[in-house]
N, C-alpha and C positions, 0 to 999 in steps of 0.2 A: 504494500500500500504506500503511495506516495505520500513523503512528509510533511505535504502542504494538504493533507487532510484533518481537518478540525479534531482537536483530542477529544472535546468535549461535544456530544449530540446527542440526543435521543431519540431521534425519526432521519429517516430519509429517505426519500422519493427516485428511485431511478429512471433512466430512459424519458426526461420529460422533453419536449420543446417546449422553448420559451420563448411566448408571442411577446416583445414587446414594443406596447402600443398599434397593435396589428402589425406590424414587419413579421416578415416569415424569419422565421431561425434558422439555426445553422443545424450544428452536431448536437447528437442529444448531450442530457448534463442530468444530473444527480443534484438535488435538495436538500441540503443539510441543516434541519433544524432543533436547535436546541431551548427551553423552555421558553417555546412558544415563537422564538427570533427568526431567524435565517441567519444561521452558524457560517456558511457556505454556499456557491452555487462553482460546482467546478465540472469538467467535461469531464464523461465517461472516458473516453481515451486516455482521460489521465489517473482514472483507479483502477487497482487490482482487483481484492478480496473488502470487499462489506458484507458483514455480519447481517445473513438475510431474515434475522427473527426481527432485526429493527430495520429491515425494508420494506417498502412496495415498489414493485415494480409497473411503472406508467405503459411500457411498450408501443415508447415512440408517440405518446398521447400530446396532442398541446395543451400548456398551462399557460393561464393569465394571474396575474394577479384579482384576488378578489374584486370583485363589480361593488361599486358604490351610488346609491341613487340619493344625490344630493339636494333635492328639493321636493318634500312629501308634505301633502294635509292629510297624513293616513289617521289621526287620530278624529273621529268626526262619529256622529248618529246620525239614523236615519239616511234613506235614499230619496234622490231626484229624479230617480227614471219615469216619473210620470210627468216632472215638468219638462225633461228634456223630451218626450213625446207631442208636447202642447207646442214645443219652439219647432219641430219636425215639421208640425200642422199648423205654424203660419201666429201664431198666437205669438204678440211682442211680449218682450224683455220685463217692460214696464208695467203690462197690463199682469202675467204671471206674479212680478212682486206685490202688486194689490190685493192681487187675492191671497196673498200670506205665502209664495212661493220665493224660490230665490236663495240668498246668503241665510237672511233672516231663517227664515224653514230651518234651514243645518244647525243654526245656534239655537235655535227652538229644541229642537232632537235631542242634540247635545245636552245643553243643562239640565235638562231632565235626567239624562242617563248618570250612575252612578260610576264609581271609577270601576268597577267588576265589571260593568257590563260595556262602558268603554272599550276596554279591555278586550272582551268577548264578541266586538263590531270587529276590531281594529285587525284580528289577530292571522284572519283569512285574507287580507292583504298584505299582511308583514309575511308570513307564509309563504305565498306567491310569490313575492322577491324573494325569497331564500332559495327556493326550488329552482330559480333562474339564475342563481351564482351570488346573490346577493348577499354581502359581508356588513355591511354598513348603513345606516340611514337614517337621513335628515329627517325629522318629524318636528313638523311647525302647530304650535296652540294658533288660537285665531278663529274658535268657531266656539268659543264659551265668554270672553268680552266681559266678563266681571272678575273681579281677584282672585275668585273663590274658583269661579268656572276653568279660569285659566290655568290657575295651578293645578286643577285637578288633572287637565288635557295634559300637563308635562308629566307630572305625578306616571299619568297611564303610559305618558311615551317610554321611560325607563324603561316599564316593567314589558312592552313590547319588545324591548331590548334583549332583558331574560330570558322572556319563553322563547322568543325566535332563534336564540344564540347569533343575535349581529348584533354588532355595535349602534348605538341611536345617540344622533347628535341634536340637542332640542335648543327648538329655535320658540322663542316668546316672539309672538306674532299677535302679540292684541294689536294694534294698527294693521286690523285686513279692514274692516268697516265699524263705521261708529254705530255704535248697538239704537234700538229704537230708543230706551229710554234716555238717549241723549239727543236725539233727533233737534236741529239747527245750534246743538250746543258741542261741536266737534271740537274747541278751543279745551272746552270744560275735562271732556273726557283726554285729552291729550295728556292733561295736567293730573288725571286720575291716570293714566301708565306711570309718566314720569316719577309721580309722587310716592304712589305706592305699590302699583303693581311689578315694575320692572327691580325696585328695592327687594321687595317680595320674593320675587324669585332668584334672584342672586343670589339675597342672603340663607333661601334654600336650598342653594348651588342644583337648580329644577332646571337652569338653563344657560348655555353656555354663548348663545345669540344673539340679540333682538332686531326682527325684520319689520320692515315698514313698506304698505301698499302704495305709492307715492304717487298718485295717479288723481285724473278729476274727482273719480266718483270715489275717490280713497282719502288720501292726506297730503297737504299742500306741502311746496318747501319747505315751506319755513317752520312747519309740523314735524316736519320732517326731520330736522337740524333740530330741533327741540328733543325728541325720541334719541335721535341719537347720542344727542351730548349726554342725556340720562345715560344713557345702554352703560356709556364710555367711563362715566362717574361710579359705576359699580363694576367694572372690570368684563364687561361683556363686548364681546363683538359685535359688527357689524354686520345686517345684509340689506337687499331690497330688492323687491316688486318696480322693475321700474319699465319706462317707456313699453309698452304693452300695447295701450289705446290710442295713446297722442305723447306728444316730447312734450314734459315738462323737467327736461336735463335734471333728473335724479341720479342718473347714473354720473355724473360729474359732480356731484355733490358728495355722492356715496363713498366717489374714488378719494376726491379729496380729503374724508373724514377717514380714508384706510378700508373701505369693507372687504372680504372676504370674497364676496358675489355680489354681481347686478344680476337679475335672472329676468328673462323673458325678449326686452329688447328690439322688438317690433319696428319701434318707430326710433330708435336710435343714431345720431345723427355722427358728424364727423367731429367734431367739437366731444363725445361721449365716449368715442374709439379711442381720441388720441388723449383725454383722463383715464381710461383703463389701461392703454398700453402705458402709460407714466409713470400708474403706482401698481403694475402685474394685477388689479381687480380679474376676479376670474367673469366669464359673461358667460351665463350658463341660460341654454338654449331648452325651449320646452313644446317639442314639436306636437306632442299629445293634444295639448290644449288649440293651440295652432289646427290640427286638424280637426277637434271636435266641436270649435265654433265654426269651423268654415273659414279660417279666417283669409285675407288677402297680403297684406303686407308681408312679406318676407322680411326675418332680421339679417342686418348686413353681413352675411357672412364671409362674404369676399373683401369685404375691408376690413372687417376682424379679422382675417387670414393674414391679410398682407402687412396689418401693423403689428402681428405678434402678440394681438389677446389670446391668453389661454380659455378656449372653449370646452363646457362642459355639457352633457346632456341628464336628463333628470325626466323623470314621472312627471312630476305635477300630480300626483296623485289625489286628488279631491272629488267632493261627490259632486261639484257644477259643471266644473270643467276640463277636467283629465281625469273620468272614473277609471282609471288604468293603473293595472300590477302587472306591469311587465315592463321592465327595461330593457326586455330585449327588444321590444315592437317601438323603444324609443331610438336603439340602436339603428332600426329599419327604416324608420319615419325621419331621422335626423339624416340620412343619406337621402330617400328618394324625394322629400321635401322643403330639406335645406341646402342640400349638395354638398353633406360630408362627403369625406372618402370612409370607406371602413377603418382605416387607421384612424382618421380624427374623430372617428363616431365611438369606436374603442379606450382612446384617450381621455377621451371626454365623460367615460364612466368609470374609469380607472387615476389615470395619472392628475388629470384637471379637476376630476370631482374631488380627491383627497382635498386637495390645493382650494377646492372653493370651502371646505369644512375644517383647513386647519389643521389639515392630516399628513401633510408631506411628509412628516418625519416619519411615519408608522405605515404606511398605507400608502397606496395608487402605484406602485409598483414591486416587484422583486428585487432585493439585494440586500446584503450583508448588514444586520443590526435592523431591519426593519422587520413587522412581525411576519411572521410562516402561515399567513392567510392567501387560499389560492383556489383557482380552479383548474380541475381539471377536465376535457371539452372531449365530446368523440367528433370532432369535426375533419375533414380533410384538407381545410385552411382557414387562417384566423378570418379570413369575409365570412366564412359561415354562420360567425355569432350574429351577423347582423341580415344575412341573406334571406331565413329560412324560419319561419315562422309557424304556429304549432307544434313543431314538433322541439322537446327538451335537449339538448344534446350534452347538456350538465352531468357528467360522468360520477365527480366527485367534489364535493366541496371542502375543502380544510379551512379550519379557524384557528389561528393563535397555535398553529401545529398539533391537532386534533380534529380527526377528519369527521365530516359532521352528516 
């Protein structure tokens, strides 16, 4: 055995290819992980004799690094598939929220529901991503809008965390919409995040984010810049909902306060590009949503290519507008609707989604001192993950070097 074999390891994986970021690989390589790391990753050519009670043998299988879906409302009650039937058949926007349809509906469901049964909504969508490689994920509050309701939505995001065995990175997202009982007093409720709720949850360490909807029918700038300086005053991050509907340059406001993520980006202009590329803001792309409204505007993705924003793709998982648990169908939709390539549509669940969560050091790729999270794929080439839809080709999933 060659001396540049790690002393110390207690798993490791033979014969894998290693996709990274969709590029085809070379020679196969051997996995060396010790509790929980990546001890090693070296080519088979270059070992002897491994102790095969602590192998598995891949046979030439591609591995990726665990898939991360970095923008979720998976936490939420109740469904809208009957109002999404009524928008099918011609019924507007406005008339559906009259009759008590809408955002409003979701945080109706939600408050009612206790954190057990939260829980028990949530768990066949956290599921879903698991079954498709899913190691990681973003779970945003934002459909309970009172202290109480919000904390609970973070409270349940944890514990989806536990039963699924991924990681959940919880984003406090009380600025998605200003709840009825604040209806023309949006100033009021802003100062009810800042004040208490966003305190609240830090000092529960419930959440390591805070996202803001920055849009007409959401929160102003300058709402905005308020939300955030709190977030920032209690040691939380930054994200945002931005340019979606219409530019009102959140996403340059975002970049300049440091965020994490812009996500959506529709209407993103060049003045928004060249604030992201400035301060590396990641612009995470959500084609789900994009397709289930119908929508029109493309985000700029050939000007975020050419200035070097790193792109990410994500779910959107929510019950209005991206009822969807499969990032693999985002992999697909981020290519045939945005014009990834399979490698940036790859990246962008992998290497760019760590990076829009904060994860770089641990996650969105393979390599020495990062954890032993991976998948393993029966595909014939790394475009497959995002080719071929229904059918699983999720061989095997490992967590934290513990194959799951």
């Amino acid at each position: 055995m060659r001396a540049d074999l790690p002393i110390a390891y207690d798993r490791v994986w033979l014969n894998a290819r290693l996709i990274d970021d969709g590029e085809v690989g070379g020679t196969a390589c051997a996995i060396f992980a010790s509790a929980g790391r990546v001890a090693a990753i070296l080519p088979m050519a270059a070992l002897a004799d491994v102790p095969m009670e602590r192998a598995s043998d891949l046979q030439g299988a591609w591995v990726s690094a665990v898939l991360i879906d970095c923008h979720t409302h998976l936490v939420y009650g109740g469904s809208r598939a009957e109002e999404w039937a009524l928008r099918l058949a011609g019924l507007p926007y406005a008339e559906i929220a009259r009759r008590g349809g809408g955002i409003v509906s979701t945080v109706r469901a939600t408050r009612t529901l206790s954190d057990d049964a939260l829980l028990e909504a949530a768990m066949p969508r956290a599921q879903a991503l698991a079954a498709e490689g899913v190691g990681c994920i973003e779970i945003k509050s934002g459909y309970g809008l009172t202290l109480a309701d919000e904390l609970k939505m973070l409270r349940v995001a944890r514990r989806v965390g536990e039963q699924a065995r991924v990681e959940v990175s919880a984003t406090l997202l009380a600025a998605h919409t200003v709840p009825p009982e604040f209806a023309g007093r949006a100033d009021d409720y802003v100062t009810l995040i800042c004040e208490e709720i966003i305190p609240a949850a830090a000092e529960g360490g419930l959440a390591e984010a805070v996202d803001v909807f920055c849009e007409r029918i959401g929160f102003s700038l300058a709402q905005t810049e308020r939300i955030y300086a709190a977030a920032q005053a209690h040691g939380l991050a930054i994200k945002g909902h931005m340019e979606q509907l219409s530019n009102l340059h959140g996403s340059e406001l975002a970049a300049r306060c440091g965020a994490w993520s812009v996500d959506h980006l529709e209407y993103l202009d060049e003045a928004g590009i060249a604030a992201l590329a400035a301060r590396g803001t990641v612009a995470v792309l959500l084609p789900g949503a994009f397709y289930f409204l119908r929508e029109q505007q493309l985000p700029p993705v050939a000007a975020l290519r050419a200035a070097g924003v790193p792109m990410a793709l994500a779910t959107d998982c929510n019950p209005g507008t991206s009822p969807f648990a499969s990032l693999r169908m985002m992999l697909n939709l981020g290519c045939t609707l945005f014009g990834l390539t399979p490698q940036e549509a790859l990246a962008g669940v992998t290497r760019h989604a760590a990076r829009a969560l904060g994860r770089s050091d641990r996650l969105g790729t393979l390599a020495v001192g990062k954890e032993a999270s991976f998948c393993v794929w029966d595909i014939e080439h790394p475009a497959g993950l995002a080719y071929q839809l229904g059918v699983n080709p999720l061989k095997q999933r490992v967590w934290r070097g513990e194959a799951v």
